[in-house]
N, C-alpha and C positions, 0 to 999 in steps of 0.2 A: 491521615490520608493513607488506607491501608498500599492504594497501588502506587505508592513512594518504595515503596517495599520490594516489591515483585520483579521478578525476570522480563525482559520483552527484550523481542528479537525482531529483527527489523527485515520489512516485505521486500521481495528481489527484487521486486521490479520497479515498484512506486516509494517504497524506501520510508515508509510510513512504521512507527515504533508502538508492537501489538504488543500488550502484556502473555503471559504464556499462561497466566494462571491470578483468577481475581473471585476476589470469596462470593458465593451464591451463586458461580455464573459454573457451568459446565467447563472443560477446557477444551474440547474438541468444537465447542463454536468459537473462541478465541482467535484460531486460524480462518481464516478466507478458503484458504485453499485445502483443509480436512473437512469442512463443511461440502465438500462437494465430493461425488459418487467418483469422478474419477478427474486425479490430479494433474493430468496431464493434461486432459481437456481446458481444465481450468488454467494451466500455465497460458497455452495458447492465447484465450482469452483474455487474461491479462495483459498478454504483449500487446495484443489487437488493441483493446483499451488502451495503454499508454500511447502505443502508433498514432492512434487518433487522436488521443487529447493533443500533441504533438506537433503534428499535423494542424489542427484547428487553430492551436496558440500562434501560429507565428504570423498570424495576421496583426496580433496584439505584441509581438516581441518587443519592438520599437520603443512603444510605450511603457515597458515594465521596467522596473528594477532590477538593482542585482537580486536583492531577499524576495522579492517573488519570482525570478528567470532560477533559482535555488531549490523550490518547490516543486519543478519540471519533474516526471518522471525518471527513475535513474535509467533505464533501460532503455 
């Protein structure tokens, strides 16, 4: 398993572990947020994104677990 191997750095906001670098794949589509024209934009978007999953989940809180209340957005 080559990407046993490999570096990954983990996303600020949703905390999810991207490899930095995995053979035949380019490394600037790796990141989420170097794929996009401008990063700041994309920060934004991100927050928005976790707000709302956030937001939506706690109608389900009750019912989850610890290992999936875990998986919440860190941000």
């Amino acid at each position: 398993n080559e990407l046993a191997a490999v570096a990954y750095e983990t996303h600020p906001v949703f905390g999810l572990s991207m490899p930095t670098t995995c053979p035949n794949v380019p490394d600037e589509v790796l990141s989420p947020r170097q794929t996009r024209g401008d990063a700041g934009a994309y920060d934004v978007k991100a927050k928005e994104l976790a707000d709302s999953f956030k937001n939506n989940f706690k109608k389900f809180e009750e019912f989850a677990n610890e290992e999936i209340m875990a998986g919440a957005p860190i941000q």
